[in-house]
N, C-alpha and C positions, 0 to 999 in steps of 0.2 A: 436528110432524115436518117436517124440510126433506129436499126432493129435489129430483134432478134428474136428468131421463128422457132420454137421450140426446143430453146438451149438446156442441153440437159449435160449433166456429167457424172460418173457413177465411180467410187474409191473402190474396188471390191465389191460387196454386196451392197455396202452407202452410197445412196444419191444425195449430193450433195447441190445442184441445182436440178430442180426436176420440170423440164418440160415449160421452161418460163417465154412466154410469146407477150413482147411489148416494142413500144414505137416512140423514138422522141422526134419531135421536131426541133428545128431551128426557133430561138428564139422563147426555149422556156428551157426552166431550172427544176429538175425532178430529183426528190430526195430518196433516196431507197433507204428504208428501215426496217428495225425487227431484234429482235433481241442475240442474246449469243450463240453464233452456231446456226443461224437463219440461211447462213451461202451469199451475204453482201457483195463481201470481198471479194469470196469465188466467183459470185457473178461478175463484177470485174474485170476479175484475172481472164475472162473467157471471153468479154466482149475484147480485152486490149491484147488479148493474145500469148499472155502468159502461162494461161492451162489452155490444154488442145480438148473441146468438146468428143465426149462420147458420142452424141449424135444433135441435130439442128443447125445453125446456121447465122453469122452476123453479117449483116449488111449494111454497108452506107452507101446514101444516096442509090442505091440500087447496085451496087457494086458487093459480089461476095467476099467478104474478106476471110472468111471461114478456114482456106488453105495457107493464108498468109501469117508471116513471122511475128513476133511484136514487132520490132523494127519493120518489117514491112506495113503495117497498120498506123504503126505512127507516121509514115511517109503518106498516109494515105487520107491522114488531116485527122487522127485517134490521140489526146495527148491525154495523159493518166499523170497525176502525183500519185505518188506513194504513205502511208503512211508512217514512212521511215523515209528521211530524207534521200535523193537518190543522184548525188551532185557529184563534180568533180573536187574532191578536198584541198590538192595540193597545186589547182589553178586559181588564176583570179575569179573574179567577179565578173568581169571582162568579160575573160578568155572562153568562161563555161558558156555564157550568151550568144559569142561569134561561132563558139564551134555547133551552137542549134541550128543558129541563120545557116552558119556555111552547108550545113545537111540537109536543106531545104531548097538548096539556090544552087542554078549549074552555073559552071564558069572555068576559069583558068586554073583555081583552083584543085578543080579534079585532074586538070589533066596534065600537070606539070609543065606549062607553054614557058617563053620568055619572062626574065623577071621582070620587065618592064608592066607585063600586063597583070601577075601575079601581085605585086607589089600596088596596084591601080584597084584589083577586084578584091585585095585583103582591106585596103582604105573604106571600100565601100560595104563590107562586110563587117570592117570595125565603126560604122557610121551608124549600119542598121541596130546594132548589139545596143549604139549608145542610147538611140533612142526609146528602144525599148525599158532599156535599166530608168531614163526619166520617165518612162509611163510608169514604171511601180516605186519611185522616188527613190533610188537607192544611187543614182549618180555619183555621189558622194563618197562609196564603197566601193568602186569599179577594180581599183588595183589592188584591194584588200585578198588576202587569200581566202580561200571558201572557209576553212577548218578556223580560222578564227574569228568567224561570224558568229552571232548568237541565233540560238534555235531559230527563232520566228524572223529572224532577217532571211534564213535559210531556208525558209517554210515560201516566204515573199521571189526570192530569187528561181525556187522552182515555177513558178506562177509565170516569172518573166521567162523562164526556159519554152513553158508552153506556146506563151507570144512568141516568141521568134521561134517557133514551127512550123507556126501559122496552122495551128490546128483548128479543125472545124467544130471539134466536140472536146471537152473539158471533163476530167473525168478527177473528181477533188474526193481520195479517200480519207476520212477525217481530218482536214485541213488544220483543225486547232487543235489536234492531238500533240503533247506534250506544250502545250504553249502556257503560259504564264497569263493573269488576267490583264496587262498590259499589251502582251503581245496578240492575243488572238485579234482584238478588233480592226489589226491593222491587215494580216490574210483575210478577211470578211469586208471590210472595207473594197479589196481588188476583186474578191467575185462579185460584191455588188458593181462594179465598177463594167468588170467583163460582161452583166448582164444585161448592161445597156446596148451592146452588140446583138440584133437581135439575127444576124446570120448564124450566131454561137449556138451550138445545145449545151447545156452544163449536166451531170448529172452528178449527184452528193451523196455521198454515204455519209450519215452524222449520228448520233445518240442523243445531240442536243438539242432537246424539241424545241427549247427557243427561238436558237438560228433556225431551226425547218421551218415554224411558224411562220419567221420573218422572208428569208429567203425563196422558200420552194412556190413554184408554181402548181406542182404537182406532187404527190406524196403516193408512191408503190410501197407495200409492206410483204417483206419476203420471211417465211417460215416455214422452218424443215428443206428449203430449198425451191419452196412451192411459191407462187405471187398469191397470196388471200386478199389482196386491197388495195385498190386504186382510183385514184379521186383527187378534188381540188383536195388542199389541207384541211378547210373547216368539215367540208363532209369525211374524211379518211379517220383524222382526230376524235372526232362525234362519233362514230364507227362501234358500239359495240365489242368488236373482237378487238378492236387498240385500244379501248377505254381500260377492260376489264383485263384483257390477256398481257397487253405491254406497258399501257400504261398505269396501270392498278388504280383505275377509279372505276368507280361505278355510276353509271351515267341516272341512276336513279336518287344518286346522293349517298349511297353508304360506302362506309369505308370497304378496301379490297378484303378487310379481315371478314365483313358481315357478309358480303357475298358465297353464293352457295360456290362448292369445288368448281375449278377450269376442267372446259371439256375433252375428251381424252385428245391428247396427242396436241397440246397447247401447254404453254409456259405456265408456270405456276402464278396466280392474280400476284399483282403487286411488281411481278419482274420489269425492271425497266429497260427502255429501249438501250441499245448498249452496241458499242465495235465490236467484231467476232472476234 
């Protein structure tokens, strides 16, 4: 179970997440949404350890992680894509997958013993990578260099990076961000894939309410920094405040033009949901 008990963080006089207390369990896909400037990302960056909270607290499985580094958190089963790819360019395809397993797995390895045994736990350390790379079908590209993969193979290979962490939570920040219409179904494809694990939590930041639709088990909506909404999708979607404030319908039937002004301190009707 990942939580986080009143995560807040403040830029100056800006609160950029305020006060947000939520819980995922193992075994569902929660999408966080909200338009631009909501603190998605910042939420994020603060559960995986990238901004250090002003005040509150992330926990997994009961464990605080709150003190700990990103590196420390992702040791600690936390794995995060980027919405920029975040790879080794000028190794294999391979070589980026062994060196996740080898950070994850003690052995001879760390400790510079005989090459005999060295040579024995790199074999079984290039076995694990391989299998991993046939879980997201990219076998085929293993000695390929990273920087001359194209975006969405690249998008695919971060996926396989979090496999071989053996992460316990998935954290997919716009997954099909910069992808091509050929490319994205093939990243959606592997989180429906991962979401048949139902030891995994995944959690999604996306704009695209189709995939949330399809994918999320659970739909949070984060604005000004603040959590306003949470629920299955149908009830979150159906929601008044997402109808009229992010997703510019009006659940009455009129267009977002014929609805009376948004309420103060809410997106202007018609904004859509959108990356920070």
């Amino acid at each position: 179970m990942l939580e986080t008990r009143g995560l807040t963080i403040r830029f100056g006089g800006h609160v950029a997440v305020n006060d947000v207390t939520c819980s995922f369990a193992p075994g569902t896909l929660t999408a966080i949404v909200g338009p631009n400037g909501a603190g998605k990302t910042t939420y994020f960056n603060l559960i995986s350890g990238q901004l250090k909270a002003t005040s509150g607290a992330v926990l997994l499985d009961g464990q605080d992680l709150s003190g700990m580094n990103a590196s420390a958190r992702t040791r600690a089963g936390l794995g995060r894509a980027f919405q920029l790819t975040n790879l080794f360019p000028n190794l294999t395809v391979l070589e980026n997958v062994r060196l996740a397993v080898q950070a994850t797995r003690a052995g001879p390895h760390h400790h510079g013993l005989n090459l005999w045994s060295i040579w024995s736990d790199h074999k079984a350390l290039t076995r694990r990578a391989e299998e991993v790379l046939e879980a997201v079908a990219m076998s085929d590209k293993e000695h390929m260099p990273v920087a001359g993969l194209p975006h969405g193979d690249q998008r695919k290979l971060e996926v396989a990076l979090l496999m071989a962490l053996e992460s316990s939570v998935f954290m997919f920040d716009e997954p099909t961000a910069g992808m091509s219409a050929d490319e994205a179904p093939v990243i959606l494809n592997l989180i429906r894939q991962l979401r048949l694990d139902k030891s995994k939590t995944i959690l999604l930041v996306e704009h695209k309410m189709d995939v949330v639709r399809e994918l999320a088990d659970r739909i949070i909506v984060l604005h000004n920094g603040t959590l306003v909404a949470d629920g299955e999708p149908a009830e979150v979607i159906a929601s008044p405040i997402v109808q009229e404030a992010y997703l510019g319908v009006n659940p009455q039937g009129a267009s977002a033009q014929d609805v009376a002004p948004p309420q103060p301190g809410l997106p202007p009707q018609g904004g859509r949901i959108s990356a920070p």
